[in-house]
C-alpha positions as CSV (number, residue, x, y, z in Angstrom):
1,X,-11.1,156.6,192.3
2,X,-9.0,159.2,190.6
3,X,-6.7,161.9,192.1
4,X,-8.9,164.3,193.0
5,X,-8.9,166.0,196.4
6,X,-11.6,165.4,198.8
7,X,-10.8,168.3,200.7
8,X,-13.5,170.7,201.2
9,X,-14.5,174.1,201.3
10,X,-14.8,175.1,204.8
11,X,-12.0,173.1,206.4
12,X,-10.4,175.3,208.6
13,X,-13.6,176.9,210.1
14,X,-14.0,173.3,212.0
15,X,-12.2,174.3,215.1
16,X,-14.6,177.2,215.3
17,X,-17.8,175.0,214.2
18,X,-16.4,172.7,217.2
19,X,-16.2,174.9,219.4
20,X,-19.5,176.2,219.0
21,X,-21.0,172.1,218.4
22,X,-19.5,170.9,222.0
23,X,-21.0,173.9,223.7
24,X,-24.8,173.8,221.6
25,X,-27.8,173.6,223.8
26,X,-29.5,172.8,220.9
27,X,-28.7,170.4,218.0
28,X,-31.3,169.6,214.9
29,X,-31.1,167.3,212.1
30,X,-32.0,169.3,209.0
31,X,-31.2,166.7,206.5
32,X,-31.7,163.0,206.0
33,X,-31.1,162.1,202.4
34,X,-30.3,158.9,200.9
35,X,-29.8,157.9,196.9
36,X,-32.3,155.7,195.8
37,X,-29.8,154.4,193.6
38,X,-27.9,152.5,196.1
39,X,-29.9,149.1,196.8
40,X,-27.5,147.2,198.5
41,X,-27.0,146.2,201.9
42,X,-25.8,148.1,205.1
43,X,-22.0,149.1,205.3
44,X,-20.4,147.1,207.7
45,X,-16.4,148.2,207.0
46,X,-16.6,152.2,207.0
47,X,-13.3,154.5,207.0
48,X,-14.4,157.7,208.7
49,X,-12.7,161.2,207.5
50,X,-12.6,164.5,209.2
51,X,-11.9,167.0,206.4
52,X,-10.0,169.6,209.2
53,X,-6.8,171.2,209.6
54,X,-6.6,170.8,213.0
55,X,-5.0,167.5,214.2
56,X,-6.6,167.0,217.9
57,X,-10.2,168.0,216.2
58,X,-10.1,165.4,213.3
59,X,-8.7,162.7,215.7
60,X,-11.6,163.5,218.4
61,X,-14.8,163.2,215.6
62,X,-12.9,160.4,214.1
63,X,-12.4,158.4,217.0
64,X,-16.0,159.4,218.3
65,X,-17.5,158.2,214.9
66,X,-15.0,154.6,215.0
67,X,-16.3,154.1,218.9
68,X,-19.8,154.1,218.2
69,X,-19.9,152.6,214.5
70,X,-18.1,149.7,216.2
71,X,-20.6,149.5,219.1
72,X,-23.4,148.9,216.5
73,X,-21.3,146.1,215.0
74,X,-19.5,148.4,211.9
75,X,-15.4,148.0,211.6
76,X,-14.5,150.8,211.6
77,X,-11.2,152.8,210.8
78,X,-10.1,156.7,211.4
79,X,-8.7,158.0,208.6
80,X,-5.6,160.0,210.7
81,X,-4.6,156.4,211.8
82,X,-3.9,155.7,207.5
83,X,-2.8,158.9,206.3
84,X,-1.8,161.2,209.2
85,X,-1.8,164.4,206.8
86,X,-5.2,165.8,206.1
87,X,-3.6,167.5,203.2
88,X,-2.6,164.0,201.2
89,X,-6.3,162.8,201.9
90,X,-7.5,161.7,198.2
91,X,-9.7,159.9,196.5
92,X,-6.4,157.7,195.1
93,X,-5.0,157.7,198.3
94,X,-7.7,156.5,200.2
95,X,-8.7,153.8,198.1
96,X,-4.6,153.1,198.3
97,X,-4.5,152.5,201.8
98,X,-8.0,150.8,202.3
99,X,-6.4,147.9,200.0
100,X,-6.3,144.4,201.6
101,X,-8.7,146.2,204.4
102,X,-11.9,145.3,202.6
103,X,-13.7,148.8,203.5
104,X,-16.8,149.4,201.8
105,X,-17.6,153.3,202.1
106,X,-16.3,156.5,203.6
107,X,-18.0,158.7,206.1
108,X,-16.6,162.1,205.5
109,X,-17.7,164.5,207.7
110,X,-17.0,168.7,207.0
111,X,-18.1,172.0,207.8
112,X,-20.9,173.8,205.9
113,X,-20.7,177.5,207.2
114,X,-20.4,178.7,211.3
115,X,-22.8,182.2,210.9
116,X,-25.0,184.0,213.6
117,X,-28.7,183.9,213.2
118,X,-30.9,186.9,214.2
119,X,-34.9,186.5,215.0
120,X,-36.4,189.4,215.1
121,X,-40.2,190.6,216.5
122,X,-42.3,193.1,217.4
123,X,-43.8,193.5,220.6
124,X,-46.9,194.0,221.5
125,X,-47.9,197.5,222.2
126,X,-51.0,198.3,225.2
127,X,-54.2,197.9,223.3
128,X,-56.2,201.3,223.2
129,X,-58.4,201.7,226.1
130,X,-62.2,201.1,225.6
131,X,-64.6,203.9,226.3
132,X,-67.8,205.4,225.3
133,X,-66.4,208.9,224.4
134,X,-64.8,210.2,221.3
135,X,-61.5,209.3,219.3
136,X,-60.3,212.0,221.0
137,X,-60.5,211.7,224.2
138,X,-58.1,211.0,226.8
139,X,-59.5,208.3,228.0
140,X,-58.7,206.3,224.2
141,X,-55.6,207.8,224.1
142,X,-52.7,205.4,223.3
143,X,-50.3,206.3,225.9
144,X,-46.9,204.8,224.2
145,X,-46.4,204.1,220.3
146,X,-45.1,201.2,219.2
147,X,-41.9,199.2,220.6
148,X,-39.6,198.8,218.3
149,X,-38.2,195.4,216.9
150,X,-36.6,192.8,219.1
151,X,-34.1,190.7,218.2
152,X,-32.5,187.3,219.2
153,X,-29.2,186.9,218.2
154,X,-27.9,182.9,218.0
155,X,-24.4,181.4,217.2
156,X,-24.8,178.5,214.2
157,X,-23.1,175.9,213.2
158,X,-23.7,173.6,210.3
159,X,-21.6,170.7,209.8
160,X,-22.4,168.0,207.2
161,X,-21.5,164.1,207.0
162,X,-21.8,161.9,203.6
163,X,-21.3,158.7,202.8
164,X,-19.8,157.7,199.9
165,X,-19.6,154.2,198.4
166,X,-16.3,152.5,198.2
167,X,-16.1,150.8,195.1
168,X,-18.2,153.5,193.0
169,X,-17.0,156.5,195.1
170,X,-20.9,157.8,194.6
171,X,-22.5,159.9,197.2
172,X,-25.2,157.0,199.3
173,X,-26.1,159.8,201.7
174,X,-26.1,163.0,202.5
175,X,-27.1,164.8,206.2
176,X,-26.6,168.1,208.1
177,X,-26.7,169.0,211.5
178,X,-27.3,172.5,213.0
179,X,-25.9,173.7,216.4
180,X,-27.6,176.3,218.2
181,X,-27.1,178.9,221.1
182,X,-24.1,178.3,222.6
183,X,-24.0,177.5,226.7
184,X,-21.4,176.8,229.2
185,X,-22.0,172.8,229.4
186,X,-20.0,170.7,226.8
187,X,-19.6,167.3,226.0
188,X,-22.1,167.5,223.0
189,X,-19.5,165.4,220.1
190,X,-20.8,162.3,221.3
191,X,-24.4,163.5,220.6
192,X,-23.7,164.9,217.4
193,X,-21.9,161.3,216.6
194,X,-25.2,159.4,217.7
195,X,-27.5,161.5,215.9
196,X,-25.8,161.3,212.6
197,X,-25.5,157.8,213.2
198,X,-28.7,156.8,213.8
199,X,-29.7,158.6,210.3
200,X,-28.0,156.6,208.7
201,X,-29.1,153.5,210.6
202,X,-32.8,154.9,210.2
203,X,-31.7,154.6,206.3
204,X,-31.0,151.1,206.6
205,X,-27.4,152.0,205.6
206,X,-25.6,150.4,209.2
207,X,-27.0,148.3,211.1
């Protein structure tokens, strides 16, 4: 599979992604892709890899990932369990330590970008009062101009998960995930697991 580093831009903004993704009120899939290239069956030994800095973070979305892969019948292994050092996580190293453990694809999951998004509008300002006199009357008069442009401000995180074939090492399928406006109630992980995960089982790629 080569030497190459898997680790990817983005890393160490997962903490902050996290943070924002276990307190989202709102949570969208924005991409479902799969390679029509790949036309064999669906994965049923996956290693799944975090690509973060932060040990307690990568062990929770691994773990999350293992717990539900295996509940829909996947073998599944977290990647902090084979190589406890995010930084020695390699193509080569990987494929070293899957040996004799018959895995068929990775799952690696990564931050995109962790932004604030701003919707603006305008309001509405009073419609001009009908009447049967002039332009300039009072009675037509506009009493207040225009309001000026409002804005919604939302906190944004993107976080993207790909699957990559074992024995090739070729991208099978690709998906992102935005988290929006943060609120005080947590406990969103598990969500974000089950919605990635049923992506890929709407792509025939798990069972």
């Amino acid at each position: 599979m080569g030497k190459m580093k898997i680790v990817m831009p983005g890393m160490l903004l997962f903490a902050t992604a996290l943070l924002t993704l276990s307190c989202a009120s709102s949570m969208q899939l924005t991409d479902n892709w799969r390679n029509s290239a790949y036309t064999g069956p669906a994965y049923k030994k996956i290693m799944v890899v975090a690509m973060t800095k932060q040990d307690d973070v990568r062990q929770s979305i691994e773990d999350e990932f293992a717990k539900q892969l295996r509940s829909r019948g996947v073998e599944a292994a977290a990647c902090h369990e084979c190589i406890p050092d995010v930084d020695k996580v390699t193509r080569e190293e990987l494929a070293k330590v899957s040996q004799g453990m018959g895995i068929e694809a990775y799952l690696i999951v990564r931050v995109l970008r962790v932004g604030t998004e701003v919707q603006s509008y305008q309001a509405n300002s009073p419609s001009a009062m009908a009447g049967s006199t002039g332009t300039d009357s009072m009675m037509n008069m506009q009493w207040f101009g225009p309001e000026p442009a409002m804005g919604k401000r939302s906190e944004v995180s993107t976080l993207e998960s790909r699957l990559y074939d074992g024995k090739t090492a070729n991208i099978v399928w690709r998906s992102t995930v935005n988290a929006v406006n943060p609120s005080p109630s947590g406990g969103q992980i598990p969500k974000f697991v089950s919605l990635e995960l049923k992506a890929l089982s709407e792509k025939q790629l798990i069972p």
